[in-house]
Structures are given as C-alpha cells and as structure tokens.
C-alpha positions as CSV (number, residue, x, y, z in Angstrom):
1,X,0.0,0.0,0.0
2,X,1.2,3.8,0.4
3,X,3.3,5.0,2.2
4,X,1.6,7.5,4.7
5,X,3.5,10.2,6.5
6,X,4.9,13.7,7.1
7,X,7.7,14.9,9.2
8,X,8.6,13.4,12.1
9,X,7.7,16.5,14.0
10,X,4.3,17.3,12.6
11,X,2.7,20.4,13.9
12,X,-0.5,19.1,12.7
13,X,-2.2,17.6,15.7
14,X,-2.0,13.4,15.9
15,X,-5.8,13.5,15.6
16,X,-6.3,15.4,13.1
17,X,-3.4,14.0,11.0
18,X,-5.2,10.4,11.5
19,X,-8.4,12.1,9.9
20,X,-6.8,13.4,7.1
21,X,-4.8,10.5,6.2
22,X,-8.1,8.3,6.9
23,X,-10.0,10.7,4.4
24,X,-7.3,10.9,1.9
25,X,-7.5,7.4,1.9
26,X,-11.1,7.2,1.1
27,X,-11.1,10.1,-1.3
28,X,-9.0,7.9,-3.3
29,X,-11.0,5.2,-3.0
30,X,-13.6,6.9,-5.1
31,X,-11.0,7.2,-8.2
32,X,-11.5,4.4,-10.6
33,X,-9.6,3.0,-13.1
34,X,-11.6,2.6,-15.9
35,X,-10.5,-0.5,-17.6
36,X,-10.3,-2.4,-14.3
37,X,-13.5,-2.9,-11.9
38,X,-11.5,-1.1,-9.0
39,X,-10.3,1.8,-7.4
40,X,-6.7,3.1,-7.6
41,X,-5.9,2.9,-3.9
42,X,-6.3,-0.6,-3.7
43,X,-5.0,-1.5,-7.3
44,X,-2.0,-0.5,-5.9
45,X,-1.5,2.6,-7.9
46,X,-0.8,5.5,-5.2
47,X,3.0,4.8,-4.4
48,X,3.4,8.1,-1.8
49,X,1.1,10.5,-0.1
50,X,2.9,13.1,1.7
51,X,0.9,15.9,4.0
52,X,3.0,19.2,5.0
53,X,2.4,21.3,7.9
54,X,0.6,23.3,6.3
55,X,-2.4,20.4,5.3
56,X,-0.9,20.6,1.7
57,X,-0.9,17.1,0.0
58,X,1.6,15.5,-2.2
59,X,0.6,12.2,-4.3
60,X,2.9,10.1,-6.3
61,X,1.2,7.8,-8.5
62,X,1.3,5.5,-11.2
63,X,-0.8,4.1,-13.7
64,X,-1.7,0.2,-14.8
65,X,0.7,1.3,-17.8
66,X,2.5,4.4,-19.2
67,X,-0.4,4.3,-22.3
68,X,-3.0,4.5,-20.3
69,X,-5.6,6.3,-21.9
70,X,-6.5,8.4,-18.9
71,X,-3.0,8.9,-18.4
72,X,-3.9,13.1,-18.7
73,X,-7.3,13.0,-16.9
74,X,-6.3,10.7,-14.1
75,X,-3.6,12.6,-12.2
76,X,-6.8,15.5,-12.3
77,X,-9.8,12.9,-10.6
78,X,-7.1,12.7,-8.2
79,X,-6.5,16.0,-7.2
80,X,-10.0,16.7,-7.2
81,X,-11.2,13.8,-4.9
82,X,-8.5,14.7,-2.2
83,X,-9.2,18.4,-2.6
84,X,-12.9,17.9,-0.8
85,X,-11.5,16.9,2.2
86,X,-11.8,18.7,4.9
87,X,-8.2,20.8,5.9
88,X,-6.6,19.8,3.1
89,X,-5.2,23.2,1.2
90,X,-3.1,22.2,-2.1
91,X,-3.0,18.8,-3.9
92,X,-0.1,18.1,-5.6
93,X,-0.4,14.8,-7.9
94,X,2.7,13.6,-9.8
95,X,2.9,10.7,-12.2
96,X,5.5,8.5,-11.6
97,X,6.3,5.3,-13.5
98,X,9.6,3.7,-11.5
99,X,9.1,1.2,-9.9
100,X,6.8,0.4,-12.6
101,X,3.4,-0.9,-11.7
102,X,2.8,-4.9,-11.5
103,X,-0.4,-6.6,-10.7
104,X,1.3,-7.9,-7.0
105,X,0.6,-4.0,-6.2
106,X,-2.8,-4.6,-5.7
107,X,-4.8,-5.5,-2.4
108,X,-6.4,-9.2,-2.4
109,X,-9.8,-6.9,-2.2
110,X,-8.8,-5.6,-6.1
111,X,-7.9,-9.3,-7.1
112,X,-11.4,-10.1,-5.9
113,X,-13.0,-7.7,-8.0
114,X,-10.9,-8.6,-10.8
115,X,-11.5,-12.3,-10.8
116,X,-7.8,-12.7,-9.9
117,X,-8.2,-15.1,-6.4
C-alpha cells in the first residue's frame, strides 16, 4: 500500500493528522480505473502520499501502464477527490512510473474484483 507520512515532528495535531490521512484514503477510493472494476488505492497505484504542515498534500502515483488512456485525466480525478477533504489546502499529484506498476501491487480486495483469487 502507500506509504503515509509527514515529518517526524508534525505540527498538525495526531488526531487530526489520522483524519486526514483516513479521508485521503477514502477520497482515493472513489478514483477508478476505468479499464479495471477497482479503485486506484487498492490496485496498488498510489506509491506516496505526503501531507505538510501546512495540510498541503503530495501524491505520487502511477498508472496500470504508461499508455493509459487516462494517463492526462487521471492525475486530475485525483487532485480533485483529495481536494474535498476537509483541511486539506493544495493537492499536488505527480505521475511517476519507476518502480513500474505490477499486478502484485494490488490489495487481495482488487484481485477479488478482478476475478484474480
């Protein structure tokens, strides 16, 4: 799964940092990838999600492969789903493509959907 974090010495209150992560989370579980019956969080395709003091969010993700065809859109449903939640400020997605995605990134809940176990 992602990695989940900020810097060791947030000045974001442990509660509230637990929230926001937790929401992040499920913001991301309402992005879908549209050629595969789930959603990108547990495909396996968020690699980093970083949140600054100042509730700013940074996402590093990938994509089942570099021709996607929502490759341009995608990085956009993103930053839109994990700009409604609430205290977040800027979302900052960035496509990355190393290590490059493999279908042992996803969650045995995506495998399910996908007929894979």
């Amino acid at each position: 799964m992602a990695n989940v974090g900020t810097a060791p010495a947030s000045a974001i209150p442990a509660e509230e940092l637990t929230r926001i992560t937790d929401d992040i989370v499920a913001a991301l579980k309402t992005v879908y990838d549209p050629e595969i019956p789930a959603d990108i969080y547990e495909l396996g395709l968020i690699y980093k999600i970083d949140i600054d003091d100042d509730r700013n969010v940074d996402i590093q993700m990938t994509l089942t492969a570099p021709g996607c065809p929502v490759a341009g859109e995608m990085p956009g449903w993103v930053e839109n789903a994990v700009g409604t939640v609430e205290g977040v400020q800027i979302v900052r997605v960035e496509l990355v493509f190393d290590p490059p995605w493999t279908p042992e990134r996803m969650s045995e809940e995506a495998q399910v959907a996908v007929g894979w176990y």
